[in-house]
N, C-alpha and C positions, 0 to 999 in steps of 0.2 A: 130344965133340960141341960144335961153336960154336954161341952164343946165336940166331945168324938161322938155325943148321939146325932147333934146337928151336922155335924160332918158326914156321918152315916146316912143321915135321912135325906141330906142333900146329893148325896151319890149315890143310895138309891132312886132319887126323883129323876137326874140326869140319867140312869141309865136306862128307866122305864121310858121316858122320853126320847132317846136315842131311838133305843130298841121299835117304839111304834112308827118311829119317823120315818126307819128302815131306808133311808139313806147311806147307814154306814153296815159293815157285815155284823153281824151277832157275836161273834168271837173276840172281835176288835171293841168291840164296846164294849164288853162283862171284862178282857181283860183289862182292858184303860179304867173300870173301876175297879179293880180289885187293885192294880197300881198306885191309882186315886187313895185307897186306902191305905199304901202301904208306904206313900209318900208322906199323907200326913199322919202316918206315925198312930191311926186309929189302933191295926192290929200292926201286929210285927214281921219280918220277913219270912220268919218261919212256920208262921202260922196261913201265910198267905198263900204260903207256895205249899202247903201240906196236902192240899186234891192233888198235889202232882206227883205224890211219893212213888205212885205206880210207871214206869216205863215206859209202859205200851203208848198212854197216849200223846206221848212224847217223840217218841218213835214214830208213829204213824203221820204228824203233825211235821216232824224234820223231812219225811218220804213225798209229804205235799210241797213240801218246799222245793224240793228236787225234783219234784215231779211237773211243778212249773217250769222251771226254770229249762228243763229240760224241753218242755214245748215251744216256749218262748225264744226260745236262741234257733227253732227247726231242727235239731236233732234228731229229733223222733221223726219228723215227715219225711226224710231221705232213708230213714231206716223202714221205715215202717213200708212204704213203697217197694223197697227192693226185697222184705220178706215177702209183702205177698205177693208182689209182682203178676205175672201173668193175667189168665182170664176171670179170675175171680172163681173158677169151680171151687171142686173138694181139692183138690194142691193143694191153692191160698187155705184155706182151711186149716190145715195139717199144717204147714208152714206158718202159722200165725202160732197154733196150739201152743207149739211144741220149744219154744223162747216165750213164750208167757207161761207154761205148766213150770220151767225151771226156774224163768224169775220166781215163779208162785213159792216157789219149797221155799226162797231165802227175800221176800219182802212178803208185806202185808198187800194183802189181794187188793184193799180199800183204793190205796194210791194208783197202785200196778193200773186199777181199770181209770181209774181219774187221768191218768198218763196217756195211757193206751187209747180210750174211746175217742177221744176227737179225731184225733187222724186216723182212727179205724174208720170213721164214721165219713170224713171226707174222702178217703181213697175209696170207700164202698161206692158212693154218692157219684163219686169223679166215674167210675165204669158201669153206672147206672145200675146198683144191686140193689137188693134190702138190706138194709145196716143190719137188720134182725139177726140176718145170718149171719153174720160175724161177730 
């Protein structure tokens, strides 16, 4: 067996291992092997990073980042409060729509709800509504 199959067969074992330990996230672990690999020099930079020739999922992955960070600091909780404001009817409603319909046209919906639903969920929760509805 050549050194980059034992290397390979050895970062595949850690990663099947990781991955059932589920300890660490799924994304965090497939990426740290494919680094694994790209450190020692198995495959080469370009071959490693070639599933990512595409954008999008690049894009949608930077909008997650943002999209913590932006909950984390409460940004969204002060914002998100003073759109729906009021009693929770159809207003909040319409008011909620109509700055998530426009983010929609210029981000990826994925994030936009990743961002949105918690503190959608907690301001519904705080005036005793169905989160459903919103």
């Amino acid at each position: 067996m050549s050194s980059d199959a034992a290397i390979t067969l050895g970062v595949l074992v850690a990663v099947f291992a990781l991955l059932a330990s589920d300890r660490l996230p799924p994304s965090g672990v497939l990426l740290g092997g494919l680094v694994a690999l790209i450190v020692t020099d198995v495959i080469d930079p370009q071959t490693g990073v070639s599933g990512f020739s595409n954008p999008a999922p690049l894009t949608v992955a930077a909008l997650y980042v943002v999209a913590a960070g932006a909950r984390r600091t409460g940004l969204l909780a002060g914002l998100t409060g003073r759109v729906l404001g009021g009693d929770g009817g159809r207003a909040s409603l319409i008011r909620l729509c109509s700055p998530v319909a426009g983010l929609s046209a210029v981000f990826n919906n994925t994030p936009l709800v990743a961002m949105l639903l918690p503190e959608v969920s907690s301001w519904a929760r705080a005036k005793r509504l169905p989160v459903s509805r919103f």
